[in-house]
Each structure stands twice: as C-alpha cells, then as structure tokens.
BALOBA-1460 file (C-alpha; in Angstrom, 3 decimals):
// residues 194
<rec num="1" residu="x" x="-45.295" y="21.077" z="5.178"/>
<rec num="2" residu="x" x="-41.516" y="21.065" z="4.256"/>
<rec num="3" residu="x" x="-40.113" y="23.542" z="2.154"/>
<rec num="4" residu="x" x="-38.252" y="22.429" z="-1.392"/>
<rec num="5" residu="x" x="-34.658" y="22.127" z="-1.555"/>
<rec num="6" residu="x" x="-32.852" y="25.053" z="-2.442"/>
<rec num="7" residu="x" x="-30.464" y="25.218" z="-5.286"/>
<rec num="8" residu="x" x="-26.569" y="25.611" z="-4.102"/>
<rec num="9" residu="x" x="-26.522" y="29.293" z="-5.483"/>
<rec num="10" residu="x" x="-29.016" y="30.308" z="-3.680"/>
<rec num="11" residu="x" x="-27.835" y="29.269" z="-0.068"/>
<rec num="12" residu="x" x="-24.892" y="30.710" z="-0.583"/>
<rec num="13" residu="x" x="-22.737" y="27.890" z="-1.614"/>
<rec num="14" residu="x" x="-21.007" y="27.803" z="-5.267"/>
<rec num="15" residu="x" x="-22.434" y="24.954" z="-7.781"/>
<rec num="16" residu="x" x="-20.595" y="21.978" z="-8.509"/>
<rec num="17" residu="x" x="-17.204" y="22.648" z="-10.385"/>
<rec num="18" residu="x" x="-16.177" y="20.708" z="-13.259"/>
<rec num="19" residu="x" x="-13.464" y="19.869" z="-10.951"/>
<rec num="20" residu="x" x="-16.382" y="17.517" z="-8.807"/>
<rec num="21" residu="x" x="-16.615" y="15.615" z="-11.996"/>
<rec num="22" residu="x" x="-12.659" y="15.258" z="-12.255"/>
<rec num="23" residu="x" x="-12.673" y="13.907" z="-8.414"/>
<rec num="24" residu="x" x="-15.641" y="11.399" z="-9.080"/>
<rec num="25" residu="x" x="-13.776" y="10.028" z="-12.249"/>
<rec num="26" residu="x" x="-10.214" y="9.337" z="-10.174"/>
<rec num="27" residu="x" x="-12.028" y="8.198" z="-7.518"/>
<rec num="28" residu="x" x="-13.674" y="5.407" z="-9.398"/>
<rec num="29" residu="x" x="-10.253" y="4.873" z="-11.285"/>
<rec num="30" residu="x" x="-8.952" y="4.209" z="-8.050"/>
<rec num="31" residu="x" x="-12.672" y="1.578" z="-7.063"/>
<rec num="32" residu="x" x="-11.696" y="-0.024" z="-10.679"/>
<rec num="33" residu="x" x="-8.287" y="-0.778" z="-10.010"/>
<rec num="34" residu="x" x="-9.084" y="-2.188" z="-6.399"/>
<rec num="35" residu="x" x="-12.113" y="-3.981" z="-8.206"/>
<rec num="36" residu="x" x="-9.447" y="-5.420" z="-10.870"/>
<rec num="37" residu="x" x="-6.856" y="-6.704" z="-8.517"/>
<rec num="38" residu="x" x="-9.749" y="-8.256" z="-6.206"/>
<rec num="39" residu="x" x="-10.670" y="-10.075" z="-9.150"/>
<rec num="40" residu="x" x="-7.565" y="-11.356" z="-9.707"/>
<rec num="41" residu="x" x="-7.437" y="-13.369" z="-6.054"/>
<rec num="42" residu="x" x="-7.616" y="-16.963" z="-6.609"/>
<rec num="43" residu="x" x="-10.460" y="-19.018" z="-4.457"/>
<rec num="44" residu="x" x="-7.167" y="-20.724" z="-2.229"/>
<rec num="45" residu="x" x="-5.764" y="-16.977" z="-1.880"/>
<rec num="46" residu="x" x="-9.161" y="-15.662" z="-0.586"/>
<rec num="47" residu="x" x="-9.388" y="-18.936" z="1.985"/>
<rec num="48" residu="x" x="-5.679" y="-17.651" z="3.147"/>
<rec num="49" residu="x" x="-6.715" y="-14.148" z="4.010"/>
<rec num="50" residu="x" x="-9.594" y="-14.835" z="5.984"/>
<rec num="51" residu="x" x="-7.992" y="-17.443" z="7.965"/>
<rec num="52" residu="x" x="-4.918" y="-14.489" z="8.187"/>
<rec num="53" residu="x" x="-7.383" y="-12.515" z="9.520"/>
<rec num="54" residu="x" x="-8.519" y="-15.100" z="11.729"/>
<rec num="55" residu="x" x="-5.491" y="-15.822" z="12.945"/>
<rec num="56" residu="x" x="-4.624" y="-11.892" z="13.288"/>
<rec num="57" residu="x" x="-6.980" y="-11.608" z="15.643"/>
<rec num="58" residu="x" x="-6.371" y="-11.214" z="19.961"/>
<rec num="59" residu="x" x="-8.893" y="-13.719" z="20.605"/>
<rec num="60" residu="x" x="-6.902" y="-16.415" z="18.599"/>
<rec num="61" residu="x" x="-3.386" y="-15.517" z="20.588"/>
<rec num="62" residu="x" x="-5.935" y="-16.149" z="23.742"/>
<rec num="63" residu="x" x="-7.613" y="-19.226" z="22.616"/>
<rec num="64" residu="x" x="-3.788" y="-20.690" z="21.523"/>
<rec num="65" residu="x" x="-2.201" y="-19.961" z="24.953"/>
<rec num="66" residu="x" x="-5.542" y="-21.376" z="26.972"/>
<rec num="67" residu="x" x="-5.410" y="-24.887" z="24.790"/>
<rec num="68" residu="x" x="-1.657" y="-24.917" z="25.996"/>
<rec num="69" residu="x" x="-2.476" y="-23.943" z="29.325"/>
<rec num="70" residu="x" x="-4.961" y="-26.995" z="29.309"/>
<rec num="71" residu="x" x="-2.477" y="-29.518" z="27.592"/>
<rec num="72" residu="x" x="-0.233" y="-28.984" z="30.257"/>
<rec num="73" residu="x" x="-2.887" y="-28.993" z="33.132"/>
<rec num="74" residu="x" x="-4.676" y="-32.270" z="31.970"/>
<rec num="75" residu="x" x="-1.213" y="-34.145" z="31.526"/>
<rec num="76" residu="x" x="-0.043" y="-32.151" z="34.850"/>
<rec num="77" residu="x" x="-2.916" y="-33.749" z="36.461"/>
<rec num="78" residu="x" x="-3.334" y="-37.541" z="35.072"/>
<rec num="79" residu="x" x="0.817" y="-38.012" z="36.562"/>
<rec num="80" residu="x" x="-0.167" y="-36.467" z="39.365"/>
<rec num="81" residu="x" x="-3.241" y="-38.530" z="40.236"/>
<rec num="82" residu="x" x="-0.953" y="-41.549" z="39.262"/>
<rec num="83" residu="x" x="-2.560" y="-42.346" z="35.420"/>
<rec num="84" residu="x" x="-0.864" y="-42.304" z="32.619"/>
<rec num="85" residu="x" x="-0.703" y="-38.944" z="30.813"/>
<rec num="86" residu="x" x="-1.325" y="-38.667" z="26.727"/>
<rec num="87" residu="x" x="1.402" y="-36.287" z="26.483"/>
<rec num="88" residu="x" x="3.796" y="-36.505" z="29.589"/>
<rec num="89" residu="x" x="6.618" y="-33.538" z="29.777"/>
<rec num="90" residu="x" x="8.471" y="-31.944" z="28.405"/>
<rec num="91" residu="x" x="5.500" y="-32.566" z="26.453"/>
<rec num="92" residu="x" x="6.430" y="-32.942" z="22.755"/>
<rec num="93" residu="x" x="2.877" y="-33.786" z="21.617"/>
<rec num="94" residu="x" x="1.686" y="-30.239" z="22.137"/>
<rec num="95" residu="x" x="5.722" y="-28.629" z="20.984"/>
<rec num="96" residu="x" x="4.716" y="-30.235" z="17.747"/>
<rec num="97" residu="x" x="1.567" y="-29.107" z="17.228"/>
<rec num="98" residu="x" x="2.556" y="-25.738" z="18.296"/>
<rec num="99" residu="x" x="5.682" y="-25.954" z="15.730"/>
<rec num="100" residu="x" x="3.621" y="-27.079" z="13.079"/>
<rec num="101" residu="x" x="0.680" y="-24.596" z="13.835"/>
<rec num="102" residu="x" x="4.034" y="-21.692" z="13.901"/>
<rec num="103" residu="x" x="5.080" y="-22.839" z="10.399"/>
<rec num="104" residu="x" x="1.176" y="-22.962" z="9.269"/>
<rec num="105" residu="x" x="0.909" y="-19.273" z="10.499"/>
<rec num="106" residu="x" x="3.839" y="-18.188" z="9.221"/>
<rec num="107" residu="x" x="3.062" y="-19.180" z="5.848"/>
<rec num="108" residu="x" x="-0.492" y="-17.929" z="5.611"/>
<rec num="109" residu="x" x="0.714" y="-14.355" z="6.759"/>
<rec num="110" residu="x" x="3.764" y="-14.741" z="3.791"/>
<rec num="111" residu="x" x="1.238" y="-15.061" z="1.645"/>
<rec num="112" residu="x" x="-0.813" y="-12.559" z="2.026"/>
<rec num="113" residu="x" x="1.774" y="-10.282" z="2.549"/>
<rec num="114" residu="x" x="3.335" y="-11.410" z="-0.681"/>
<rec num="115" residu="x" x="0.262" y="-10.337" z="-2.579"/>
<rec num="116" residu="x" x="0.012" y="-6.865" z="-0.159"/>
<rec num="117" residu="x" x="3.628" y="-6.029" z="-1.631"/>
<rec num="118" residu="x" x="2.802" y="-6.559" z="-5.462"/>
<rec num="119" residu="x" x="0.277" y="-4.623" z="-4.930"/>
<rec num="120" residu="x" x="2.053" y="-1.668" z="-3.131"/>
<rec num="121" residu="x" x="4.693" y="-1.982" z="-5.481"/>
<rec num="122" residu="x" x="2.320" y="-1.031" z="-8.365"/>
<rec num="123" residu="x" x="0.504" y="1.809" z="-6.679"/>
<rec num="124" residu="x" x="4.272" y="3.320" z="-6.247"/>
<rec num="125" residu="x" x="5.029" y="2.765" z="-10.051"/>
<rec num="126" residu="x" x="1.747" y="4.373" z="-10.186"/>
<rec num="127" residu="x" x="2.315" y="7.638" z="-8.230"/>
<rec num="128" residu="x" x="5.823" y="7.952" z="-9.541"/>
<rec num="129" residu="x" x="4.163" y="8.315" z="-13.586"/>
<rec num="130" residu="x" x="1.938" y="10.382" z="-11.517"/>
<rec num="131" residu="x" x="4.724" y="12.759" z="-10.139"/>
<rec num="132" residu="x" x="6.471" y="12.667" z="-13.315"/>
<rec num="133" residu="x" x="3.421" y="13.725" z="-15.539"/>
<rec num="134" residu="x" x="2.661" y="16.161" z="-12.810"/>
<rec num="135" residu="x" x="6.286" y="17.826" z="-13.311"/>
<rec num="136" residu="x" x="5.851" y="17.612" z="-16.992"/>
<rec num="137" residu="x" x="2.704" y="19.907" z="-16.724"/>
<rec num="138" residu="x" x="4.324" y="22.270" z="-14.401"/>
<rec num="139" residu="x" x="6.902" y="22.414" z="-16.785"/>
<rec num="140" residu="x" x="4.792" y="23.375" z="-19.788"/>
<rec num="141" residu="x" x="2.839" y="25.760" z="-17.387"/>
<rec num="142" residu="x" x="5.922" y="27.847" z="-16.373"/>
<rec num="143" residu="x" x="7.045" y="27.498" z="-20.255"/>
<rec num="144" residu="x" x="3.463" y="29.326" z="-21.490"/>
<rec num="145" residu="x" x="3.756" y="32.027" z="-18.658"/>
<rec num="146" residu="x" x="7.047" y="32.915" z="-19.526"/>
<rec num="147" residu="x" x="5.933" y="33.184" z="-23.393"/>
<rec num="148" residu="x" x="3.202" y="35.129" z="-22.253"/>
<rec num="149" residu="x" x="5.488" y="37.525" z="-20.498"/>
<rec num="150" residu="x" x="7.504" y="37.620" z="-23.496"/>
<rec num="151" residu="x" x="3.997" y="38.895" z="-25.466"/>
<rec num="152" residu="x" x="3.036" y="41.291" z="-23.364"/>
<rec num="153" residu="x" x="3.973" y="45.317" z="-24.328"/>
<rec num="154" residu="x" x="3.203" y="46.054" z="-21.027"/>
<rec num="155" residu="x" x="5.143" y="43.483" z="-18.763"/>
<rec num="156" residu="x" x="9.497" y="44.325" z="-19.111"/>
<rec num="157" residu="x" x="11.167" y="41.281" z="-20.754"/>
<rec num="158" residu="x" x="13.825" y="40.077" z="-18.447"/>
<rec num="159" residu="x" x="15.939" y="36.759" z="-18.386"/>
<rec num="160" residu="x" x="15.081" y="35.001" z="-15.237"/>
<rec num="161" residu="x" x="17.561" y="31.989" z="-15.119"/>
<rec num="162" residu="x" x="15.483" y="30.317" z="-12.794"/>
<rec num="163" residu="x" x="12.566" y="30.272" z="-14.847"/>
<rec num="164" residu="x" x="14.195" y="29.288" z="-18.223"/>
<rec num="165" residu="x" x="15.606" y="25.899" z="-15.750"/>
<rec num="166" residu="x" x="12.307" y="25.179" z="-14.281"/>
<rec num="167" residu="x" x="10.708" y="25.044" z="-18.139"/>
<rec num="168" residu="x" x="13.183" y="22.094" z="-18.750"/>
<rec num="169" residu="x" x="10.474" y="19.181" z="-17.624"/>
<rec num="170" residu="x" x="12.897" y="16.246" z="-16.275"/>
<rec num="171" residu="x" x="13.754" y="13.069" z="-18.253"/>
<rec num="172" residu="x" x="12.118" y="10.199" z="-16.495"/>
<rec num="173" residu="x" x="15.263" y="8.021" z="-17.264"/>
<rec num="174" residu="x" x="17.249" y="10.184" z="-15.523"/>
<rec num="175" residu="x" x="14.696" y="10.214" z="-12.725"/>
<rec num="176" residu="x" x="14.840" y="6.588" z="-12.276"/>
<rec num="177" residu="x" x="18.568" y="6.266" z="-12.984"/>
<rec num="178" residu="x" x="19.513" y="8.864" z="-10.113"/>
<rec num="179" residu="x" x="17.101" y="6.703" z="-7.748"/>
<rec num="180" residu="x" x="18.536" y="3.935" z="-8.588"/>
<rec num="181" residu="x" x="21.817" y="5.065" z="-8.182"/>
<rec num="182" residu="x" x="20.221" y="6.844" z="-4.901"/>
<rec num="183" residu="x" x="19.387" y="3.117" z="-3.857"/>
<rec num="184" residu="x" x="22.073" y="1.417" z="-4.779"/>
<rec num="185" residu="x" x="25.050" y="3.252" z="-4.452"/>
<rec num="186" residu="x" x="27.898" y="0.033" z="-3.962"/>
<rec num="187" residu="x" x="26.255" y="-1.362" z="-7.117"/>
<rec num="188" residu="x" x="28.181" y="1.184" z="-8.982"/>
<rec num="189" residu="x" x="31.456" y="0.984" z="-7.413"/>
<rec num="190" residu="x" x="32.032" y="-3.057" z="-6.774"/>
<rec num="191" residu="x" x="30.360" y="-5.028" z="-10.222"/>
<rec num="192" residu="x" x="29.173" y="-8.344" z="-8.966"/>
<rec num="193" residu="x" x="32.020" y="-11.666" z="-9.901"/>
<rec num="194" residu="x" x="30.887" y="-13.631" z="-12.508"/>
C-alpha cells in the first residue's frame, strides 16, 4: 500500500510562489509567439525548410559526392572499355547538374535563413523594450527607497548624488539614438551624395 502524497510544506519544501504563476504566464507568452510566427509560414516556405533540413544533413554531402564518384566511374569506364560514354570528361553533364543543384541549395538555405533573421530581429526589438522597461522599474524602485529614506525619523537624510542619477529612468530615444550612433559612427560625419 503506497502512502498519499505529501503537501510541499510538509516535506520541507516552500509552496508554490505567486512568482510560479508569473514564470508559467511568460513562458506561454513566449509558446504563443512561436505558435504565431509558425502560423504565419506559408505551405512553399514549410516545403523549403524540410528540404533545408534535408539537405543540412551529413548523409546528403555523402550521397552528393558518391553520385559524383559514380558519374565519373561509369563514364571512366564505358571510354575505357572502348563505348561511348553519356557524359565523357571534363564531364559537363554532371558540372551542370552540380551547378544547378549549388544554386538550388543556395537558395533554399537563403530562404530560410531570411525568415530565421526576421525573426531574430524581432525577439531583439523584443528584449531591448524588455531592458528598457526593466530600467524604468529600477528607476522608480531606487526613486521610492530614497523617498522612504527621506520619511523615516530614524534613518539621517543625506544627498547621495549617485542615487538622485540612478532615479532618472533613461529616455529610450536617447537609448536608440546613442546605438545608433554606436553603430554607425561615419554616418554622422560623411552625409551620403544625393
């Protein structure tokens, strides 16, 4: 006979915090937005990536270079036995199919990297409203402790410069200026000719 399950409190272990709740809402922020921009893939898009990852695979590098292998052997052979070969060398049956197979490749990987860098791009526009919110909040905290301070009888008001410049929160304008500025720093200097 197994025993019941014991509450969290009583082996030892704190309940869940409101702050479980918190994590379990981001967290499915985060499945929603995935869930979103999934949705968004169109039906040719989706064909892409699987053959990208396909394609992205060691066995395909290996089955590529042993069909070239055999292109060469098979024409190799029919000269040598005196027949005429499909493809004689310096082969330019199988350079064309391997050129157009390159340019095939190359475009299927474009693609999906195309989509992989919209996507990036928005989880960084993303964290930085995240960072800047974050310093907003800091901001006010450090503003209410200092007021606080200010309250108490007990607690000697002093100026603390430091304090008084870290209750400023930053101007996200400015943020995004300096890092462009930060980016681009010959933009400034030489304006492109008309």
């Amino acid at each position: 006979m197994t025993n019941p399950p014991m509450p969290d409190q009583a082996r030892g272990r704190a309940a869940p915090e409101p702050e479980q709740g918190q994590l379990s809402q981001n967290i499915g922020a985060v499945r929603d937005f995935y869930a979103r921009e999934d949705q968004k893939i169109s039906r040719s898009q989706r064909i892409l990536e699987h053959i990208s990852m396909v394609i992205g695979k060691p066995l395909y590098l290996g089955l590529t270079l042993c069909f070239a292998l055999a292109w060469v052997a098979i024409n190799l052979a029919l000269s040598w036995r005196g027949r005429v070969a499909f493809d004689p060398a310096p082969f330019i049956w199988l350079q064309g199919l391997i050129g157009l197979g390159a340019l095939v490749t190359t475009t299927i990987v474009l693609s999906k990297q195309n989509r992989l860098a919209k996507l990036a791009e928005q989880r960084a526009h993303l964290d930085l409203k995240v960072t800047l919110l974050t310093e907003q909040k800091a901001a006010k905290l450090i503003d209410l402790l200092e007021e606080l301070r200010r309250d108490l009888p007990n607690v000697e008001n002093r100026l603390d410069p430091h304090a008084e410049a870290l209750q400023q929160s930053m101007n996200p304008d400015l943020v995004l200026a300096a890092l462009d500025e930060d980016i681009n720093p010959d933009k400034h200097l030489n304006p492109p000719a008309l």
